[in-house]
TIZA-843719 format. One record per residue (C-alpha): residue in three letters; x, y, z. Coordinates in steps of 0.25 Angstrom, whole numbers, plus 5000, padded with zeros to 4 digits. Last residue first. Example, Ala and Ser with C-alpha at 12.3 -4.5 7.8 and 13.67 -1.06 7.14 Angstrom:
// residues 2
ser505549965029ala504949825031
This chain:
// residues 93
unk513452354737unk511852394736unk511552504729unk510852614741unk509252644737unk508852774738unk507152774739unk506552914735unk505152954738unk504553074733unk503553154742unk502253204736unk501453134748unk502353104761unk503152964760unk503052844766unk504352724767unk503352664778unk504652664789unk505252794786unk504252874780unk503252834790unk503852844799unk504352964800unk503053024795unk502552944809unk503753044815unk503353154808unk501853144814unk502453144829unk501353114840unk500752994834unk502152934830unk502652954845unk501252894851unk501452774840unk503052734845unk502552754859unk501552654858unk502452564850unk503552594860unk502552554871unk501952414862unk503652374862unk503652384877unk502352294877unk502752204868unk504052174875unk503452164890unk502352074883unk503551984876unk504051994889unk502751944899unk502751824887unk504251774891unk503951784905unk502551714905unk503251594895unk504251574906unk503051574917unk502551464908unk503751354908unk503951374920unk502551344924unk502551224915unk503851174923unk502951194936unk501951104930unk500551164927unk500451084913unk501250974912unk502550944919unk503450954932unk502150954943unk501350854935unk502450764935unk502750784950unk501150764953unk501250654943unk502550594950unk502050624965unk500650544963unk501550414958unk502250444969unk501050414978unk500550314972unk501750244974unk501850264988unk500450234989unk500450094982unk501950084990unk501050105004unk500050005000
């Protein structure tokens, strides 16, 4: 009787370590998700910064029309109406 219960016993003790260790909820699981917590608590901190330039970026070109001309000219290759445009292409070597 006594090694029927010891047996069970540690039968009991190896599911409950094996449920502790692996599967869903285990403490290597937990890791393994306050890992992923960081990593996304990051990619948010980056965004966010990058959404406070943006903001600032928009404020600045709503504030000052020569720069969104700026701009414009520079990045969208525009040009104001009865202006000529000249591209200066360098030979290559």
């Amino acid at each position: 009787m006594k090694k029927l219960l010891a047996l069970g016993l540690t039968l009991m003790f190896i599911v409950l370590q094996y449920r502790l260790w692996q599967g869903e909820g285990s403490v290597l699981d937990i890791i393994r998700l306050n890992k992923a917590i960081v990593a996304e608590r990051d990619g948010i901190e980056r965004l966010t910064l990058r959404n406070v330039k943006l903001d600032a970026e928009v404020e600045a070109l709503k504030l000052n029309p020569q720069a969104l001309e700026e701009r414009a000219r520079t990045e969208l290759g525009m040009i104001k109406q009865g202006e000529t445009f000249y591209l200066v292409v360098e030979p290559s070597r």
